[in-house]
C-alpha positions as CSV (number, residue, x, y, z in Angstrom):
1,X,98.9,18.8,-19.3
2,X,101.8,18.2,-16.4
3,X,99.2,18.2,-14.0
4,X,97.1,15.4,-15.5
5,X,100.3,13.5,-16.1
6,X,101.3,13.8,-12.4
7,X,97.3,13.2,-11.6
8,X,97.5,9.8,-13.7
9,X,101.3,8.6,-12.6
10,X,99.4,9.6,-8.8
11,X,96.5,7.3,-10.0
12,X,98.8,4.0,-11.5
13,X,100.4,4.5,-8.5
14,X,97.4,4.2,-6.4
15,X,96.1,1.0,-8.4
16,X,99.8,-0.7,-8.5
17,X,99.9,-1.1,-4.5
18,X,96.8,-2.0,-4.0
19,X,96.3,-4.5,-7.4
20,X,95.0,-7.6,-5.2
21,X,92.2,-5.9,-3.5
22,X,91.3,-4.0,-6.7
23,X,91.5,-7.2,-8.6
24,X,89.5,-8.7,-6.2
25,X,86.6,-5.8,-6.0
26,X,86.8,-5.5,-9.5
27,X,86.2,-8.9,-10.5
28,X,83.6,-9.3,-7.9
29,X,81.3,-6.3,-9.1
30,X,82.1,-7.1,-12.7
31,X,80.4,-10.6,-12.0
32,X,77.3,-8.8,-10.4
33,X,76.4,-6.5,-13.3
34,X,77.2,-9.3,-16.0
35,X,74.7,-11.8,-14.0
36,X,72.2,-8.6,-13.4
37,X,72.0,-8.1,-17.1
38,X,72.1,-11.7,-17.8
39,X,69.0,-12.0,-15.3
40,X,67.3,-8.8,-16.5
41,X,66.8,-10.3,-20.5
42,X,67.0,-13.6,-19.6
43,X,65.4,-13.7,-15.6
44,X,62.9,-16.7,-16.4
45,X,64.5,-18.3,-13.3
46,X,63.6,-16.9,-9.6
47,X,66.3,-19.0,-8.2
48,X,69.0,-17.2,-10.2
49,X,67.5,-13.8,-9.2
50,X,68.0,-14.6,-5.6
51,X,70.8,-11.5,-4.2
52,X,72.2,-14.8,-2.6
53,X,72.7,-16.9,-5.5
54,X,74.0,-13.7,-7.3
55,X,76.9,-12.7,-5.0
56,X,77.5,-16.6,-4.5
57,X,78.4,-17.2,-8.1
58,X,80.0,-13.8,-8.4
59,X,82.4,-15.0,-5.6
60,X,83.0,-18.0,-7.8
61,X,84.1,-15.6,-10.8
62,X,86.6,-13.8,-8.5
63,X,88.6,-16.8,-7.7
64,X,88.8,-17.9,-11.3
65,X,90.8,-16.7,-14.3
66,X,88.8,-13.4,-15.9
67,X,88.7,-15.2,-19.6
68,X,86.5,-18.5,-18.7
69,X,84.0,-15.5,-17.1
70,X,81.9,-16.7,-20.2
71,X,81.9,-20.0,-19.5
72,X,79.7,-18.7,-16.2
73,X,77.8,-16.2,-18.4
74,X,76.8,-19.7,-20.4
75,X,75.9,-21.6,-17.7
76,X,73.4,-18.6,-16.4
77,X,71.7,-18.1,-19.9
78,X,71.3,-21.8,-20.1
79,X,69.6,-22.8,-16.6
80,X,67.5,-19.3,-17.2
81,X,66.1,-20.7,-20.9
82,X,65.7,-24.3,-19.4
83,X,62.9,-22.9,-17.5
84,X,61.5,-21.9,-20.6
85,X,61.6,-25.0,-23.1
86,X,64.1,-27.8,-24.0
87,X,64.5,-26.9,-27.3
88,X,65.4,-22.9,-26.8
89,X,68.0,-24.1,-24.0
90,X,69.5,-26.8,-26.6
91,X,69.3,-23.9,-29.2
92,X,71.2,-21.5,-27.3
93,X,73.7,-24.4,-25.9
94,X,74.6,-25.6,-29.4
95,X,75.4,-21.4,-30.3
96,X,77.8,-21.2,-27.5
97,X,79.5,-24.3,-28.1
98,X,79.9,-24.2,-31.9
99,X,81.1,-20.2,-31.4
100,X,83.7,-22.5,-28.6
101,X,84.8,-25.0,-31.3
102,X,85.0,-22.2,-34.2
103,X,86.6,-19.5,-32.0
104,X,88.9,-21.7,-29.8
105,X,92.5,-20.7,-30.3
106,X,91.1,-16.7,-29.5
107,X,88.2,-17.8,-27.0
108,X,90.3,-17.2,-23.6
109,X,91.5,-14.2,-24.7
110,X,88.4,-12.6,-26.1
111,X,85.4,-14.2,-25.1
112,X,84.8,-11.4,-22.3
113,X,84.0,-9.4,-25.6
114,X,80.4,-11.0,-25.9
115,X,79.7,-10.2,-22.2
116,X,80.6,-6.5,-22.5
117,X,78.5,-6.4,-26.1
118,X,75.5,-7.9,-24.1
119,X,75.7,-5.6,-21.0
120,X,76.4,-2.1,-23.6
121,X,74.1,-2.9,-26.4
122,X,70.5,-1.3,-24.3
123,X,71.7,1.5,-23.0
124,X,73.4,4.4,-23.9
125,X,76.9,3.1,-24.2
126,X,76.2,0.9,-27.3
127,X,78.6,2.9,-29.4
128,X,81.5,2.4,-26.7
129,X,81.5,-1.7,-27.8
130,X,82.6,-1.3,-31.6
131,X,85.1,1.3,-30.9
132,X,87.0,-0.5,-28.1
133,X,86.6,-3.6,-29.9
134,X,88.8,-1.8,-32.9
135,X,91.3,-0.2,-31.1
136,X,91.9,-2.6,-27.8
137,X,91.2,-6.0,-29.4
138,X,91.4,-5.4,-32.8
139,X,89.9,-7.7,-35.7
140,X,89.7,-10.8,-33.4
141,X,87.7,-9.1,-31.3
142,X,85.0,-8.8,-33.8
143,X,83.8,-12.6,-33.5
144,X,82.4,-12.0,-30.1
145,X,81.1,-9.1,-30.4
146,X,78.5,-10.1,-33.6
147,X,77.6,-13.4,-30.7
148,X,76.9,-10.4,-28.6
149,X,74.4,-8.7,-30.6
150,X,72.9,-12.5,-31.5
151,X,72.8,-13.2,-27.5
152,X,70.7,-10.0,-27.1
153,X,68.9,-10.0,-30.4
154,X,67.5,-14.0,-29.1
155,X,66.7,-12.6,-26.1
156,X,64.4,-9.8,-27.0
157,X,62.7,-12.1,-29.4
158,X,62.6,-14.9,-27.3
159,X,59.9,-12.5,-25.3
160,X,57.9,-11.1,-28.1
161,X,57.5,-15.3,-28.7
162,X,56.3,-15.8,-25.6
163,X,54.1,-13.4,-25.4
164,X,52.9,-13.9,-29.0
165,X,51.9,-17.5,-27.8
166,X,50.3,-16.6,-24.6
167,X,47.4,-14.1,-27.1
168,X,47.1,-16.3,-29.7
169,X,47.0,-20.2,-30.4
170,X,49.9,-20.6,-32.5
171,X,51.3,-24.2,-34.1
172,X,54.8,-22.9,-34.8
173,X,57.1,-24.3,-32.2
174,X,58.8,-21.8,-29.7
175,X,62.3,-22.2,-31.2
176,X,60.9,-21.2,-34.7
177,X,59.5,-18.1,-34.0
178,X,62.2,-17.4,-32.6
179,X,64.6,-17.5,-35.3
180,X,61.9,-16.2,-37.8
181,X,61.6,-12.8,-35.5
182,X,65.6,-12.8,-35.4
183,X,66.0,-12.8,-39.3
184,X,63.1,-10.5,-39.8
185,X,64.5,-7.7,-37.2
186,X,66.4,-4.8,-38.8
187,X,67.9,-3.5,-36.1
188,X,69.7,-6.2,-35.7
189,X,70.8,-6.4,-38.7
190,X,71.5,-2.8,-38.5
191,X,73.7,-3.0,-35.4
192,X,75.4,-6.3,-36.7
193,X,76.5,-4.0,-40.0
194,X,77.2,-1.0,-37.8
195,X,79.7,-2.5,-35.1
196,X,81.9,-4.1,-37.6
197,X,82.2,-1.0,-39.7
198,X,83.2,1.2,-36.7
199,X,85.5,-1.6,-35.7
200,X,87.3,-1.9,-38.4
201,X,87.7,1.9,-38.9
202,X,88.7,2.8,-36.2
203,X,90.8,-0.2,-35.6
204,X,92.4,0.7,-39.1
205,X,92.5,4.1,-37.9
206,X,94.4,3.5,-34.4
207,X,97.0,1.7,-36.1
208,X,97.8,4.3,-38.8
209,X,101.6,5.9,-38.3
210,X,100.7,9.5,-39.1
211,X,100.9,12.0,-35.5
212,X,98.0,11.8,-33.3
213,X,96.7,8.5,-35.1
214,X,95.4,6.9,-31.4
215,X,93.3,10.1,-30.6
216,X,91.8,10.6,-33.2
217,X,90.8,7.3,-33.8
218,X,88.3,7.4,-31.2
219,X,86.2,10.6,-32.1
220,X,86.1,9.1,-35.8
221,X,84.8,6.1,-34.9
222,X,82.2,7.7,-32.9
223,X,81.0,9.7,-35.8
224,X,81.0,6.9,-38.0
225,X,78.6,4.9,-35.5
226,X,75.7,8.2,-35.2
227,X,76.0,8.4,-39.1
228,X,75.8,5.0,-40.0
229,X,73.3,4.3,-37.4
230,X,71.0,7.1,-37.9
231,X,71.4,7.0,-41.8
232,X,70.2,3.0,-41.5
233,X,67.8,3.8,-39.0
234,X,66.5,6.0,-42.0
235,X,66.8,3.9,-44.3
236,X,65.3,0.8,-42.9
237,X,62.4,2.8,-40.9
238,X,63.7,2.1,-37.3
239,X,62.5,4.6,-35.2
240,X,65.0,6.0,-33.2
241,X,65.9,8.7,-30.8
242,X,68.7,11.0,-32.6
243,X,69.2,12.9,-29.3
244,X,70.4,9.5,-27.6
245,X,72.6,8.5,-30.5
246,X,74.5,12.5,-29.8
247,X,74.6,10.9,-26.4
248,X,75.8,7.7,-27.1
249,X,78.5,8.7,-29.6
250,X,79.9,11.7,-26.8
251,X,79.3,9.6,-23.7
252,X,81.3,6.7,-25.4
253,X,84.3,9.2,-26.9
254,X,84.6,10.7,-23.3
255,X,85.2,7.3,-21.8
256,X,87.5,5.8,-24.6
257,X,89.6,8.8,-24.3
258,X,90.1,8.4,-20.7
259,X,91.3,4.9,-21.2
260,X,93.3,5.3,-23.7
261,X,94.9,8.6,-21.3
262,X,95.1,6.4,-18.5
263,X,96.8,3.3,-20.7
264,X,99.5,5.5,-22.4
265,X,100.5,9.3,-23.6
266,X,102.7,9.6,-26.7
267,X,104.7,13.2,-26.9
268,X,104.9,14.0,-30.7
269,X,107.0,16.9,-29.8
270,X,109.9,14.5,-29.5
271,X,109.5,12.4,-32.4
272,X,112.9,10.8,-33.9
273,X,113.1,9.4,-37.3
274,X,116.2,7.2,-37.9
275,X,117.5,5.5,-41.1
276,X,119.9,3.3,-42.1
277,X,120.6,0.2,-44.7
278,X,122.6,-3.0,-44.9
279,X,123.5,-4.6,-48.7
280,X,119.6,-5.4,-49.6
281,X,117.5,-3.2,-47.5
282,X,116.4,0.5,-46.2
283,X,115.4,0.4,-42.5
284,X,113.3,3.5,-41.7
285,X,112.3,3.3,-38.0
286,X,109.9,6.1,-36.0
287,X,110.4,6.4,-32.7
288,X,107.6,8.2,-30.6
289,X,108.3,8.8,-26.8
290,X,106.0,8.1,-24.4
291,X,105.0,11.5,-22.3
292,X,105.3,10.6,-18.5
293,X,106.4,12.4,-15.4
294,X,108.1,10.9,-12.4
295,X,106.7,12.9,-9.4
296,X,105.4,16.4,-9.0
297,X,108.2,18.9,-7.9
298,X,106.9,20.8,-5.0
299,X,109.2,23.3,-3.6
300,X,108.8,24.1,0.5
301,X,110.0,27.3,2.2
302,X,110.0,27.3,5.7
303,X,109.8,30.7,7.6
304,X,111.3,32.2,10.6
305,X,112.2,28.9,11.5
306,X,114.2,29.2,15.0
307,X,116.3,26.7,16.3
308,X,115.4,24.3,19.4
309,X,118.4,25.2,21.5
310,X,118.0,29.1,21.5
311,X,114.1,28.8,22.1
312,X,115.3,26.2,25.4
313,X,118.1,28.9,26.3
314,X,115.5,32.1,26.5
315,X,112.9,30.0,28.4
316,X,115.6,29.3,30.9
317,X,116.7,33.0,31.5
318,X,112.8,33.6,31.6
């Protein structure tokens, strides 16, 4: 355990001195996969799939603030569905803004949410979302995250519209089919249910006072996901693959757990529990330590060292 303390104080280290070219890389490769995924369920527009336009507007994202990044994740869903129809860019338009007007007081601070939900949710760190949502953002977080699944969810039904129309003469308008797909698709309805249980277990969980509440937190949460996932995907005749839920579920636990290492260490051996009282009250208070080591000790022996002067003297009599 001292050697990955030493390993992660060597790490923060690392990351502290060079925090404006990290920043800077960060937020610029960031942009690239949240317009790449943007482009690959939304990439009606060849202009916005250009590698120039792509690194041009991910240089605009690194030189502003990293919470109005979903202001530019709306823009880039909006000019990709106006090449589509009117009505589905108006559709999606008036969805951002009135999640904006609902969500205002918490939207700098956890809009970036719905941009992580859209970039997890197909692949096979969908349970990663709900869990970090819980423990890192907590209740507030869980707004977003449901727009998330909705972004993607309008996406994926936005093409089986399209390509409905393009085999058949249908009268319905585009935006109609639309929505009828979205409330007629279990598994979003499925995933909407299952992110905000594992949120709010694990969420509930991480902020629980018994010993080892924060690491536990994220392996429970992980099995509620698989069970509540595969148990709907059961239930509601989804197929699914159980082998990449396993995956999911362990993938997502592995990475969580290195974040929370990386973020901070609590050393129960060294738990203090103080009380005292004034005339109306009992004050219990907990205090946990956090488990942190200053450098690594690294002891040196030189051998048959010999001094300059006597090594000068014997070449001289040489």
């Amino acid at each position: 355990m001292e050697k990955l303390l030493i390993f992660r104080e060597k790490v923060n280290s690392f990351i502290n001195k060079r925090n404006l070219i990290l920043r800077v890389i960060g937020k610029f490769v960031a942009a690239m996969i949240m317009i790449q995924s943007i482009n690959g369920l939304m990439g009606y527009s060849a202009f916005l799939r250009q590698p120039s336009i792509m690194a041009a507007a991910s240089l605009i994202c690194v030189f502003i603030p990293f919470s109005y990044s979903y202001v530019v994740f709306g823009v880039i869903c909006i000019l990709n569905l106006l090449k589509v129809s009117m009505d589905i860019m108006l559709l999606m338009a008036a969805a951002l803004l009135l999640f904006y007007i609902i969500y205002n007081r918490n939207f700098i601070r956890f809009g970036y949410v719905a941009i992580l939900t859209v970039i997890l949710l197909p692949t096979k760190l969908s349970a990663l979302v709900p869990i970090f949502v819980g423990i890192f953002a907590g209740p507030l977080g869980i707004p977003p995250m449901l727009m998330g699944i909705m972004i993607y969810f309008f996406s994926t039904s936005l093409d089986r519209a399209i390509l409905e129309m393009t085999k058949s003469v249908n009268t319905q308008p585009l935006y109609q089919m639309v929505l009828d797909s979205m409330m007629a698709n279990k598994e979003m309805i499925l995933y909407l249910f299952c992110f905000v249980i594992t949120a709010l277990v694990a969420g509930q969980m991480y902020r629980m006072k018994f010993n080892y509440a924060w690491q536990a937190s994220i392996p429970l949460g992980g099995i509620i996901y698989a069970v509540i996932y595969l148990y709907g995907s059961f239930l509601m005749e989804i197929r699914t693959s159980i082998l990449d839920s396993i995956l999911s579920f362990i993938l997502s636990v592995v990475i969580l757990e290195v974040l929370q290492f990386f973020r901070s260490v609590i050393d129960y051996s060294r738990v203090e529990n103080l009380q005292f009282e004034d005339d109306e009250y009992y004050y219990y208070v907990k205090a946990v330590p956090k488990m942190s080591v200053s450098e690594e000790d690294i002891n040196v022996k030189k051998i048959n060292v010999r001094r300059k002067s006597l090594i000068r003297r014997r070449d001289k009599k040489e």
